[in-house]
RODO-2510 file (C-alpha; in nm, 4 decimals, decimal comma):
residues 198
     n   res          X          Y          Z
     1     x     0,0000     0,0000     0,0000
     2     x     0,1121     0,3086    -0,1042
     3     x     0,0857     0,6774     0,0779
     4     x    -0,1534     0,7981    -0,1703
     5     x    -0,4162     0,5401    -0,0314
     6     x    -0,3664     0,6499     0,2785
     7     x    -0,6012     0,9078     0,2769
     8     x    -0,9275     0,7131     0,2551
     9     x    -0,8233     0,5818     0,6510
    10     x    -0,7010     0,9341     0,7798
    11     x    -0,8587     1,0148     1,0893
    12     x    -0,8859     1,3734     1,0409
    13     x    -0,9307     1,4522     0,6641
    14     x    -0,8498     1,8586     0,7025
    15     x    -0,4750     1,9477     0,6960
    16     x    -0,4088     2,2187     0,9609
    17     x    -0,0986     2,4927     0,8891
    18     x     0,0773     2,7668     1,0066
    19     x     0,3066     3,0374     0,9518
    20     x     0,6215     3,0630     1,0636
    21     x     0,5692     3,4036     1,1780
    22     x     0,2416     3,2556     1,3367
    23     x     0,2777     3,2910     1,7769
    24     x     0,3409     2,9832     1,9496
    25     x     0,0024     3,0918     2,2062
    26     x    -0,2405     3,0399     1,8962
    27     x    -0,0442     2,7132     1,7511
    28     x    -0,1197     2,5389     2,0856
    29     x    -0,4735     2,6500     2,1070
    30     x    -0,5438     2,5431     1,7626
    31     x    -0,3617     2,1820     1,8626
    32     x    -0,5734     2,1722     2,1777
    33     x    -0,8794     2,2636     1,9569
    34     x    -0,8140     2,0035     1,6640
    35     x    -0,7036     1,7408     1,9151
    36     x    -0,3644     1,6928     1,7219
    37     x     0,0001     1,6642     1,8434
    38     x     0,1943     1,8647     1,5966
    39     x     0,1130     2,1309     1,3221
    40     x     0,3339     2,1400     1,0022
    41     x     0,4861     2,4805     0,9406
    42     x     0,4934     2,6112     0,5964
    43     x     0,6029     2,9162     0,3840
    44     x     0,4802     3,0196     0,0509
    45     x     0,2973     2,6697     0,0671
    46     x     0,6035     2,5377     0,1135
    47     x     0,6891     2,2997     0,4426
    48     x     0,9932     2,4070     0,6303
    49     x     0,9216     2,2689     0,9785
    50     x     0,7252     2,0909     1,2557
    51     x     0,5649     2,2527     1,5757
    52     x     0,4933     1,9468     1,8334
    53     x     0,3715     1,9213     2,1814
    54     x     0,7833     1,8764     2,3125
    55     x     0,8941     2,1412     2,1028
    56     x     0,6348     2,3532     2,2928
    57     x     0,7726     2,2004     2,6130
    58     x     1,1682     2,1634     2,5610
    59     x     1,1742     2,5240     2,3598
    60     x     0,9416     2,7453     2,5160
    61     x     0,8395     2,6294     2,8498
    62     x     1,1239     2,4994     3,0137
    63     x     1,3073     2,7955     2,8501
    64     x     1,0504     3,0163     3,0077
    65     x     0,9960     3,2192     2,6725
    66     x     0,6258     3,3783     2,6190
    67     x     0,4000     3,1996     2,4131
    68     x     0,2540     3,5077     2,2646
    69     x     0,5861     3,6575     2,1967
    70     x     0,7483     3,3923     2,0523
    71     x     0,6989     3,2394     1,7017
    72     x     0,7020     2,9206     1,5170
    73     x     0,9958     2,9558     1,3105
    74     x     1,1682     3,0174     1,6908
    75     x     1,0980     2,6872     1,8466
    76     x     1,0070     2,4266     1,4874
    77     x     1,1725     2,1242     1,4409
    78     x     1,3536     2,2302     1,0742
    79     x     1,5169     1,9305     0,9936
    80     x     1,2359     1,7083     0,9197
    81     x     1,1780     1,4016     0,7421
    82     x     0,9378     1,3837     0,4645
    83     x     0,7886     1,1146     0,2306
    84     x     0,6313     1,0952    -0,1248
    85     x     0,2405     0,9531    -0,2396
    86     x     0,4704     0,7299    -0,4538
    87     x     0,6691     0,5693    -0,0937
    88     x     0,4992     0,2515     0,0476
    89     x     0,3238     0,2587     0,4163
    90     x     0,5833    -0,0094     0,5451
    91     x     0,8814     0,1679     0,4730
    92     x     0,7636     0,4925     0,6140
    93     x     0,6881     0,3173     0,9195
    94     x     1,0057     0,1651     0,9237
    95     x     1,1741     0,5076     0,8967
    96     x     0,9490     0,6404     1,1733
    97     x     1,0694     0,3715     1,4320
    98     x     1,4112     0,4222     1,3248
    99     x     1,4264     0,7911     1,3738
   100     x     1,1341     0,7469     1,6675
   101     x     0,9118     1,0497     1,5012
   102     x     0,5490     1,0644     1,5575
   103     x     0,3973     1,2241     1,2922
   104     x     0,5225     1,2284     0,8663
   105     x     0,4714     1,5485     0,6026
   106     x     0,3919     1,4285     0,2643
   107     x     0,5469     1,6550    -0,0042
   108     x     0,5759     1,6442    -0,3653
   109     x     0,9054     1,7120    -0,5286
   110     x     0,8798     2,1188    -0,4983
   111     x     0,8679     2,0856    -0,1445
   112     x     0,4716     2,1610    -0,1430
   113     x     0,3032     2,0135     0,1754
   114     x     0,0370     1,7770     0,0516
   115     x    -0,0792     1,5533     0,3943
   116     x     0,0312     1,5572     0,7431
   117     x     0,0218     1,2070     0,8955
   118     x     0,0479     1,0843     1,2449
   119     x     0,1553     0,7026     1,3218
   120     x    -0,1980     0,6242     1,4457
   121     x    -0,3271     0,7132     1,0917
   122     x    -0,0868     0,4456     0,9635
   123     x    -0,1901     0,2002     1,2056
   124     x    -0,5641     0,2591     1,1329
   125     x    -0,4740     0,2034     0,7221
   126     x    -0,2524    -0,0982     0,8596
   127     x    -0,5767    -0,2512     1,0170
   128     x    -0,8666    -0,1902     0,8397
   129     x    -0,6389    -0,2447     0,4852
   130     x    -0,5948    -0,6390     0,6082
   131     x    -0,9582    -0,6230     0,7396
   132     x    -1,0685    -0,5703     0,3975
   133     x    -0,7883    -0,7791     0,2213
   134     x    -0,9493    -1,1147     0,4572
   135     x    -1,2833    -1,0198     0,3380
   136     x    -1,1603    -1,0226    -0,0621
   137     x    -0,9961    -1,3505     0,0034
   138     x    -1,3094    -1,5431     0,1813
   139     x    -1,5299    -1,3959    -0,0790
   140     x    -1,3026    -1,5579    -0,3734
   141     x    -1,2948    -1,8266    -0,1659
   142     x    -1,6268    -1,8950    -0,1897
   143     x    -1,6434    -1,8402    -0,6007
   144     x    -1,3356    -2,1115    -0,6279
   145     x    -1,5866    -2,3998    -0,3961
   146     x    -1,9088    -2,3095    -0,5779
   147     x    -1,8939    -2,2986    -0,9333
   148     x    -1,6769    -2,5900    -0,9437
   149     x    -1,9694    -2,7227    -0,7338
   150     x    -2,2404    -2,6024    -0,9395
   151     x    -2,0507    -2,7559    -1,2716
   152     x    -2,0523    -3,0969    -1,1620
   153     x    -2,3875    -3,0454    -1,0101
   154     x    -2,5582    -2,9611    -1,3651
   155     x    -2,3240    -3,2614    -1,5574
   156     x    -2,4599    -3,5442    -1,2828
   157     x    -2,8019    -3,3592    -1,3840
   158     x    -2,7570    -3,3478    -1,7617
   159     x    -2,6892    -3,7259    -1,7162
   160     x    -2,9578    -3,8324    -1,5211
   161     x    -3,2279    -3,6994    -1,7004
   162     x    -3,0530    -3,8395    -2,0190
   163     x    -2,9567    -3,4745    -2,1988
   164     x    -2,6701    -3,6179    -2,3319
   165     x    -2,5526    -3,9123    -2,5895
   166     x    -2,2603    -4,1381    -2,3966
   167     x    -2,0175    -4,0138    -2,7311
   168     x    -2,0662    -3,6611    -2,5882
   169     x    -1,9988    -3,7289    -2,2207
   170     x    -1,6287    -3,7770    -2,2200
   171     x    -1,6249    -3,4346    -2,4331
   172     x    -1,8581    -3,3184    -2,1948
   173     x    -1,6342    -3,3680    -1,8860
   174     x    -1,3709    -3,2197    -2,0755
   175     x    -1,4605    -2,9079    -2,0753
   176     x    -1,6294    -2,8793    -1,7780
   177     x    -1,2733    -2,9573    -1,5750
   178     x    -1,0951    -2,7213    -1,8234
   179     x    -1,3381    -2,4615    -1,7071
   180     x    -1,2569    -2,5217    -1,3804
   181     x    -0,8781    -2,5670    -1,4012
   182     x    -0,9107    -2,1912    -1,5688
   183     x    -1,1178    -2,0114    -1,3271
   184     x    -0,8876    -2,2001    -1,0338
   185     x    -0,5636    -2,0227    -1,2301
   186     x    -0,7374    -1,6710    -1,2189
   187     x    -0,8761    -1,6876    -0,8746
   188     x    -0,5111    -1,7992    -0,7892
   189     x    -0,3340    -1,4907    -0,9874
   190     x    -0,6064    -1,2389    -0,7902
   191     x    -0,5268    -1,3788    -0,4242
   192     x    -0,1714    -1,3028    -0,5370
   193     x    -0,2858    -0,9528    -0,6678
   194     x    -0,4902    -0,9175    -0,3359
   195     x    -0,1734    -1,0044    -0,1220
   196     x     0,0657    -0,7803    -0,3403
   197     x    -0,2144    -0,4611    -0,2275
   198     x    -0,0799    -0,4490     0,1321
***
């Protein structure tokens, strides 16, 4: 799965900015107001940096520095890491453990800001993607039992009610396990396609 389809499990589908010029006071009321942990902070629609909850703490309250006074560009994280739409969920959770960040700016190549994503929005897309993978698998599942099923069901019918000459049965039969040996090949091709999606 790739960022892109991220967005359809995103817990909150608005992306919240700010300036860097913007005061620290009204970052952390709009944080307390969205419910979020960090704010990306952008310039000429451009991302440059990250206000979280510890930067607030480490660079402005233990500091002792006034929240109204001081701005985002003053306390940001600057060097961030970002990701692309094109970059798969796995890896960018890999690279969040391994740098132990919380939250991951997507931007295209001119820098733009195009989604803000915390870890829970990747676990969410983790979960419900292999929720919906199991249901795609037990519903082919059910297709690769019953027309095979259903087949041999109609043949034993054809021949008890005498449809067909004994020259055509062996024909018959044929083609019916062909079918089958077909549609078990393509079933088996889309539960690798299904698999492949996560």
């Amino acid at each position: 799965m790739k960022i892109s389809d991220l967005k359809k499990y995103k817990l909150k589908s608005e992306l919240t900015i700010c300036e860097k010029e913007r005061p620290v006071s009204e970052i952390a009321r709009e944080m307390r107001d969205r419910n979020i942990g960090a704010i990306p902070i952008t310039e000429n629609n451009k991302l440059i940096g990250i206000v979280s909850e510890r930067d607030i703490v480490t660079r402005l309250v233990l500091e002792g520095k006034d929240p109204d006074l001081t701005t985002a560009s003053e306390i940001m994280t600057s060097d961030i890491l970002t990701a692309t739409e094109e970059d798969t969920i796995d890896n960018v959770i890999s690279n969040m453990k391994e740098y132990g960040i919380r939250h991951m700016p997507v931007s295209n190549s001119e820098g733009k800001l195009l989604a803000f994503y915390s870890i829970r929005d990747f676990l969410k897309a983790k979960i419900e993607s292999g929720q919906e993978i199991k249901k795609k698998h037990k519903s082919l599942a059910k297709y690769q039992i019953g027309v095979p099923i259903i087949l041999i069901l109609l043949c034993f019918l054809a021949l008890i009610l005498d449809l067909f000459s004994q020259k055509n049965i062996i024909i018959m039969f044929s083609v019916i396990f062909f079918i089958i040996g077909v549609f078990s090949v393509l079933m088996a091709n889309k539960n690798v396609n299904y698999d492949n999606e996560d």
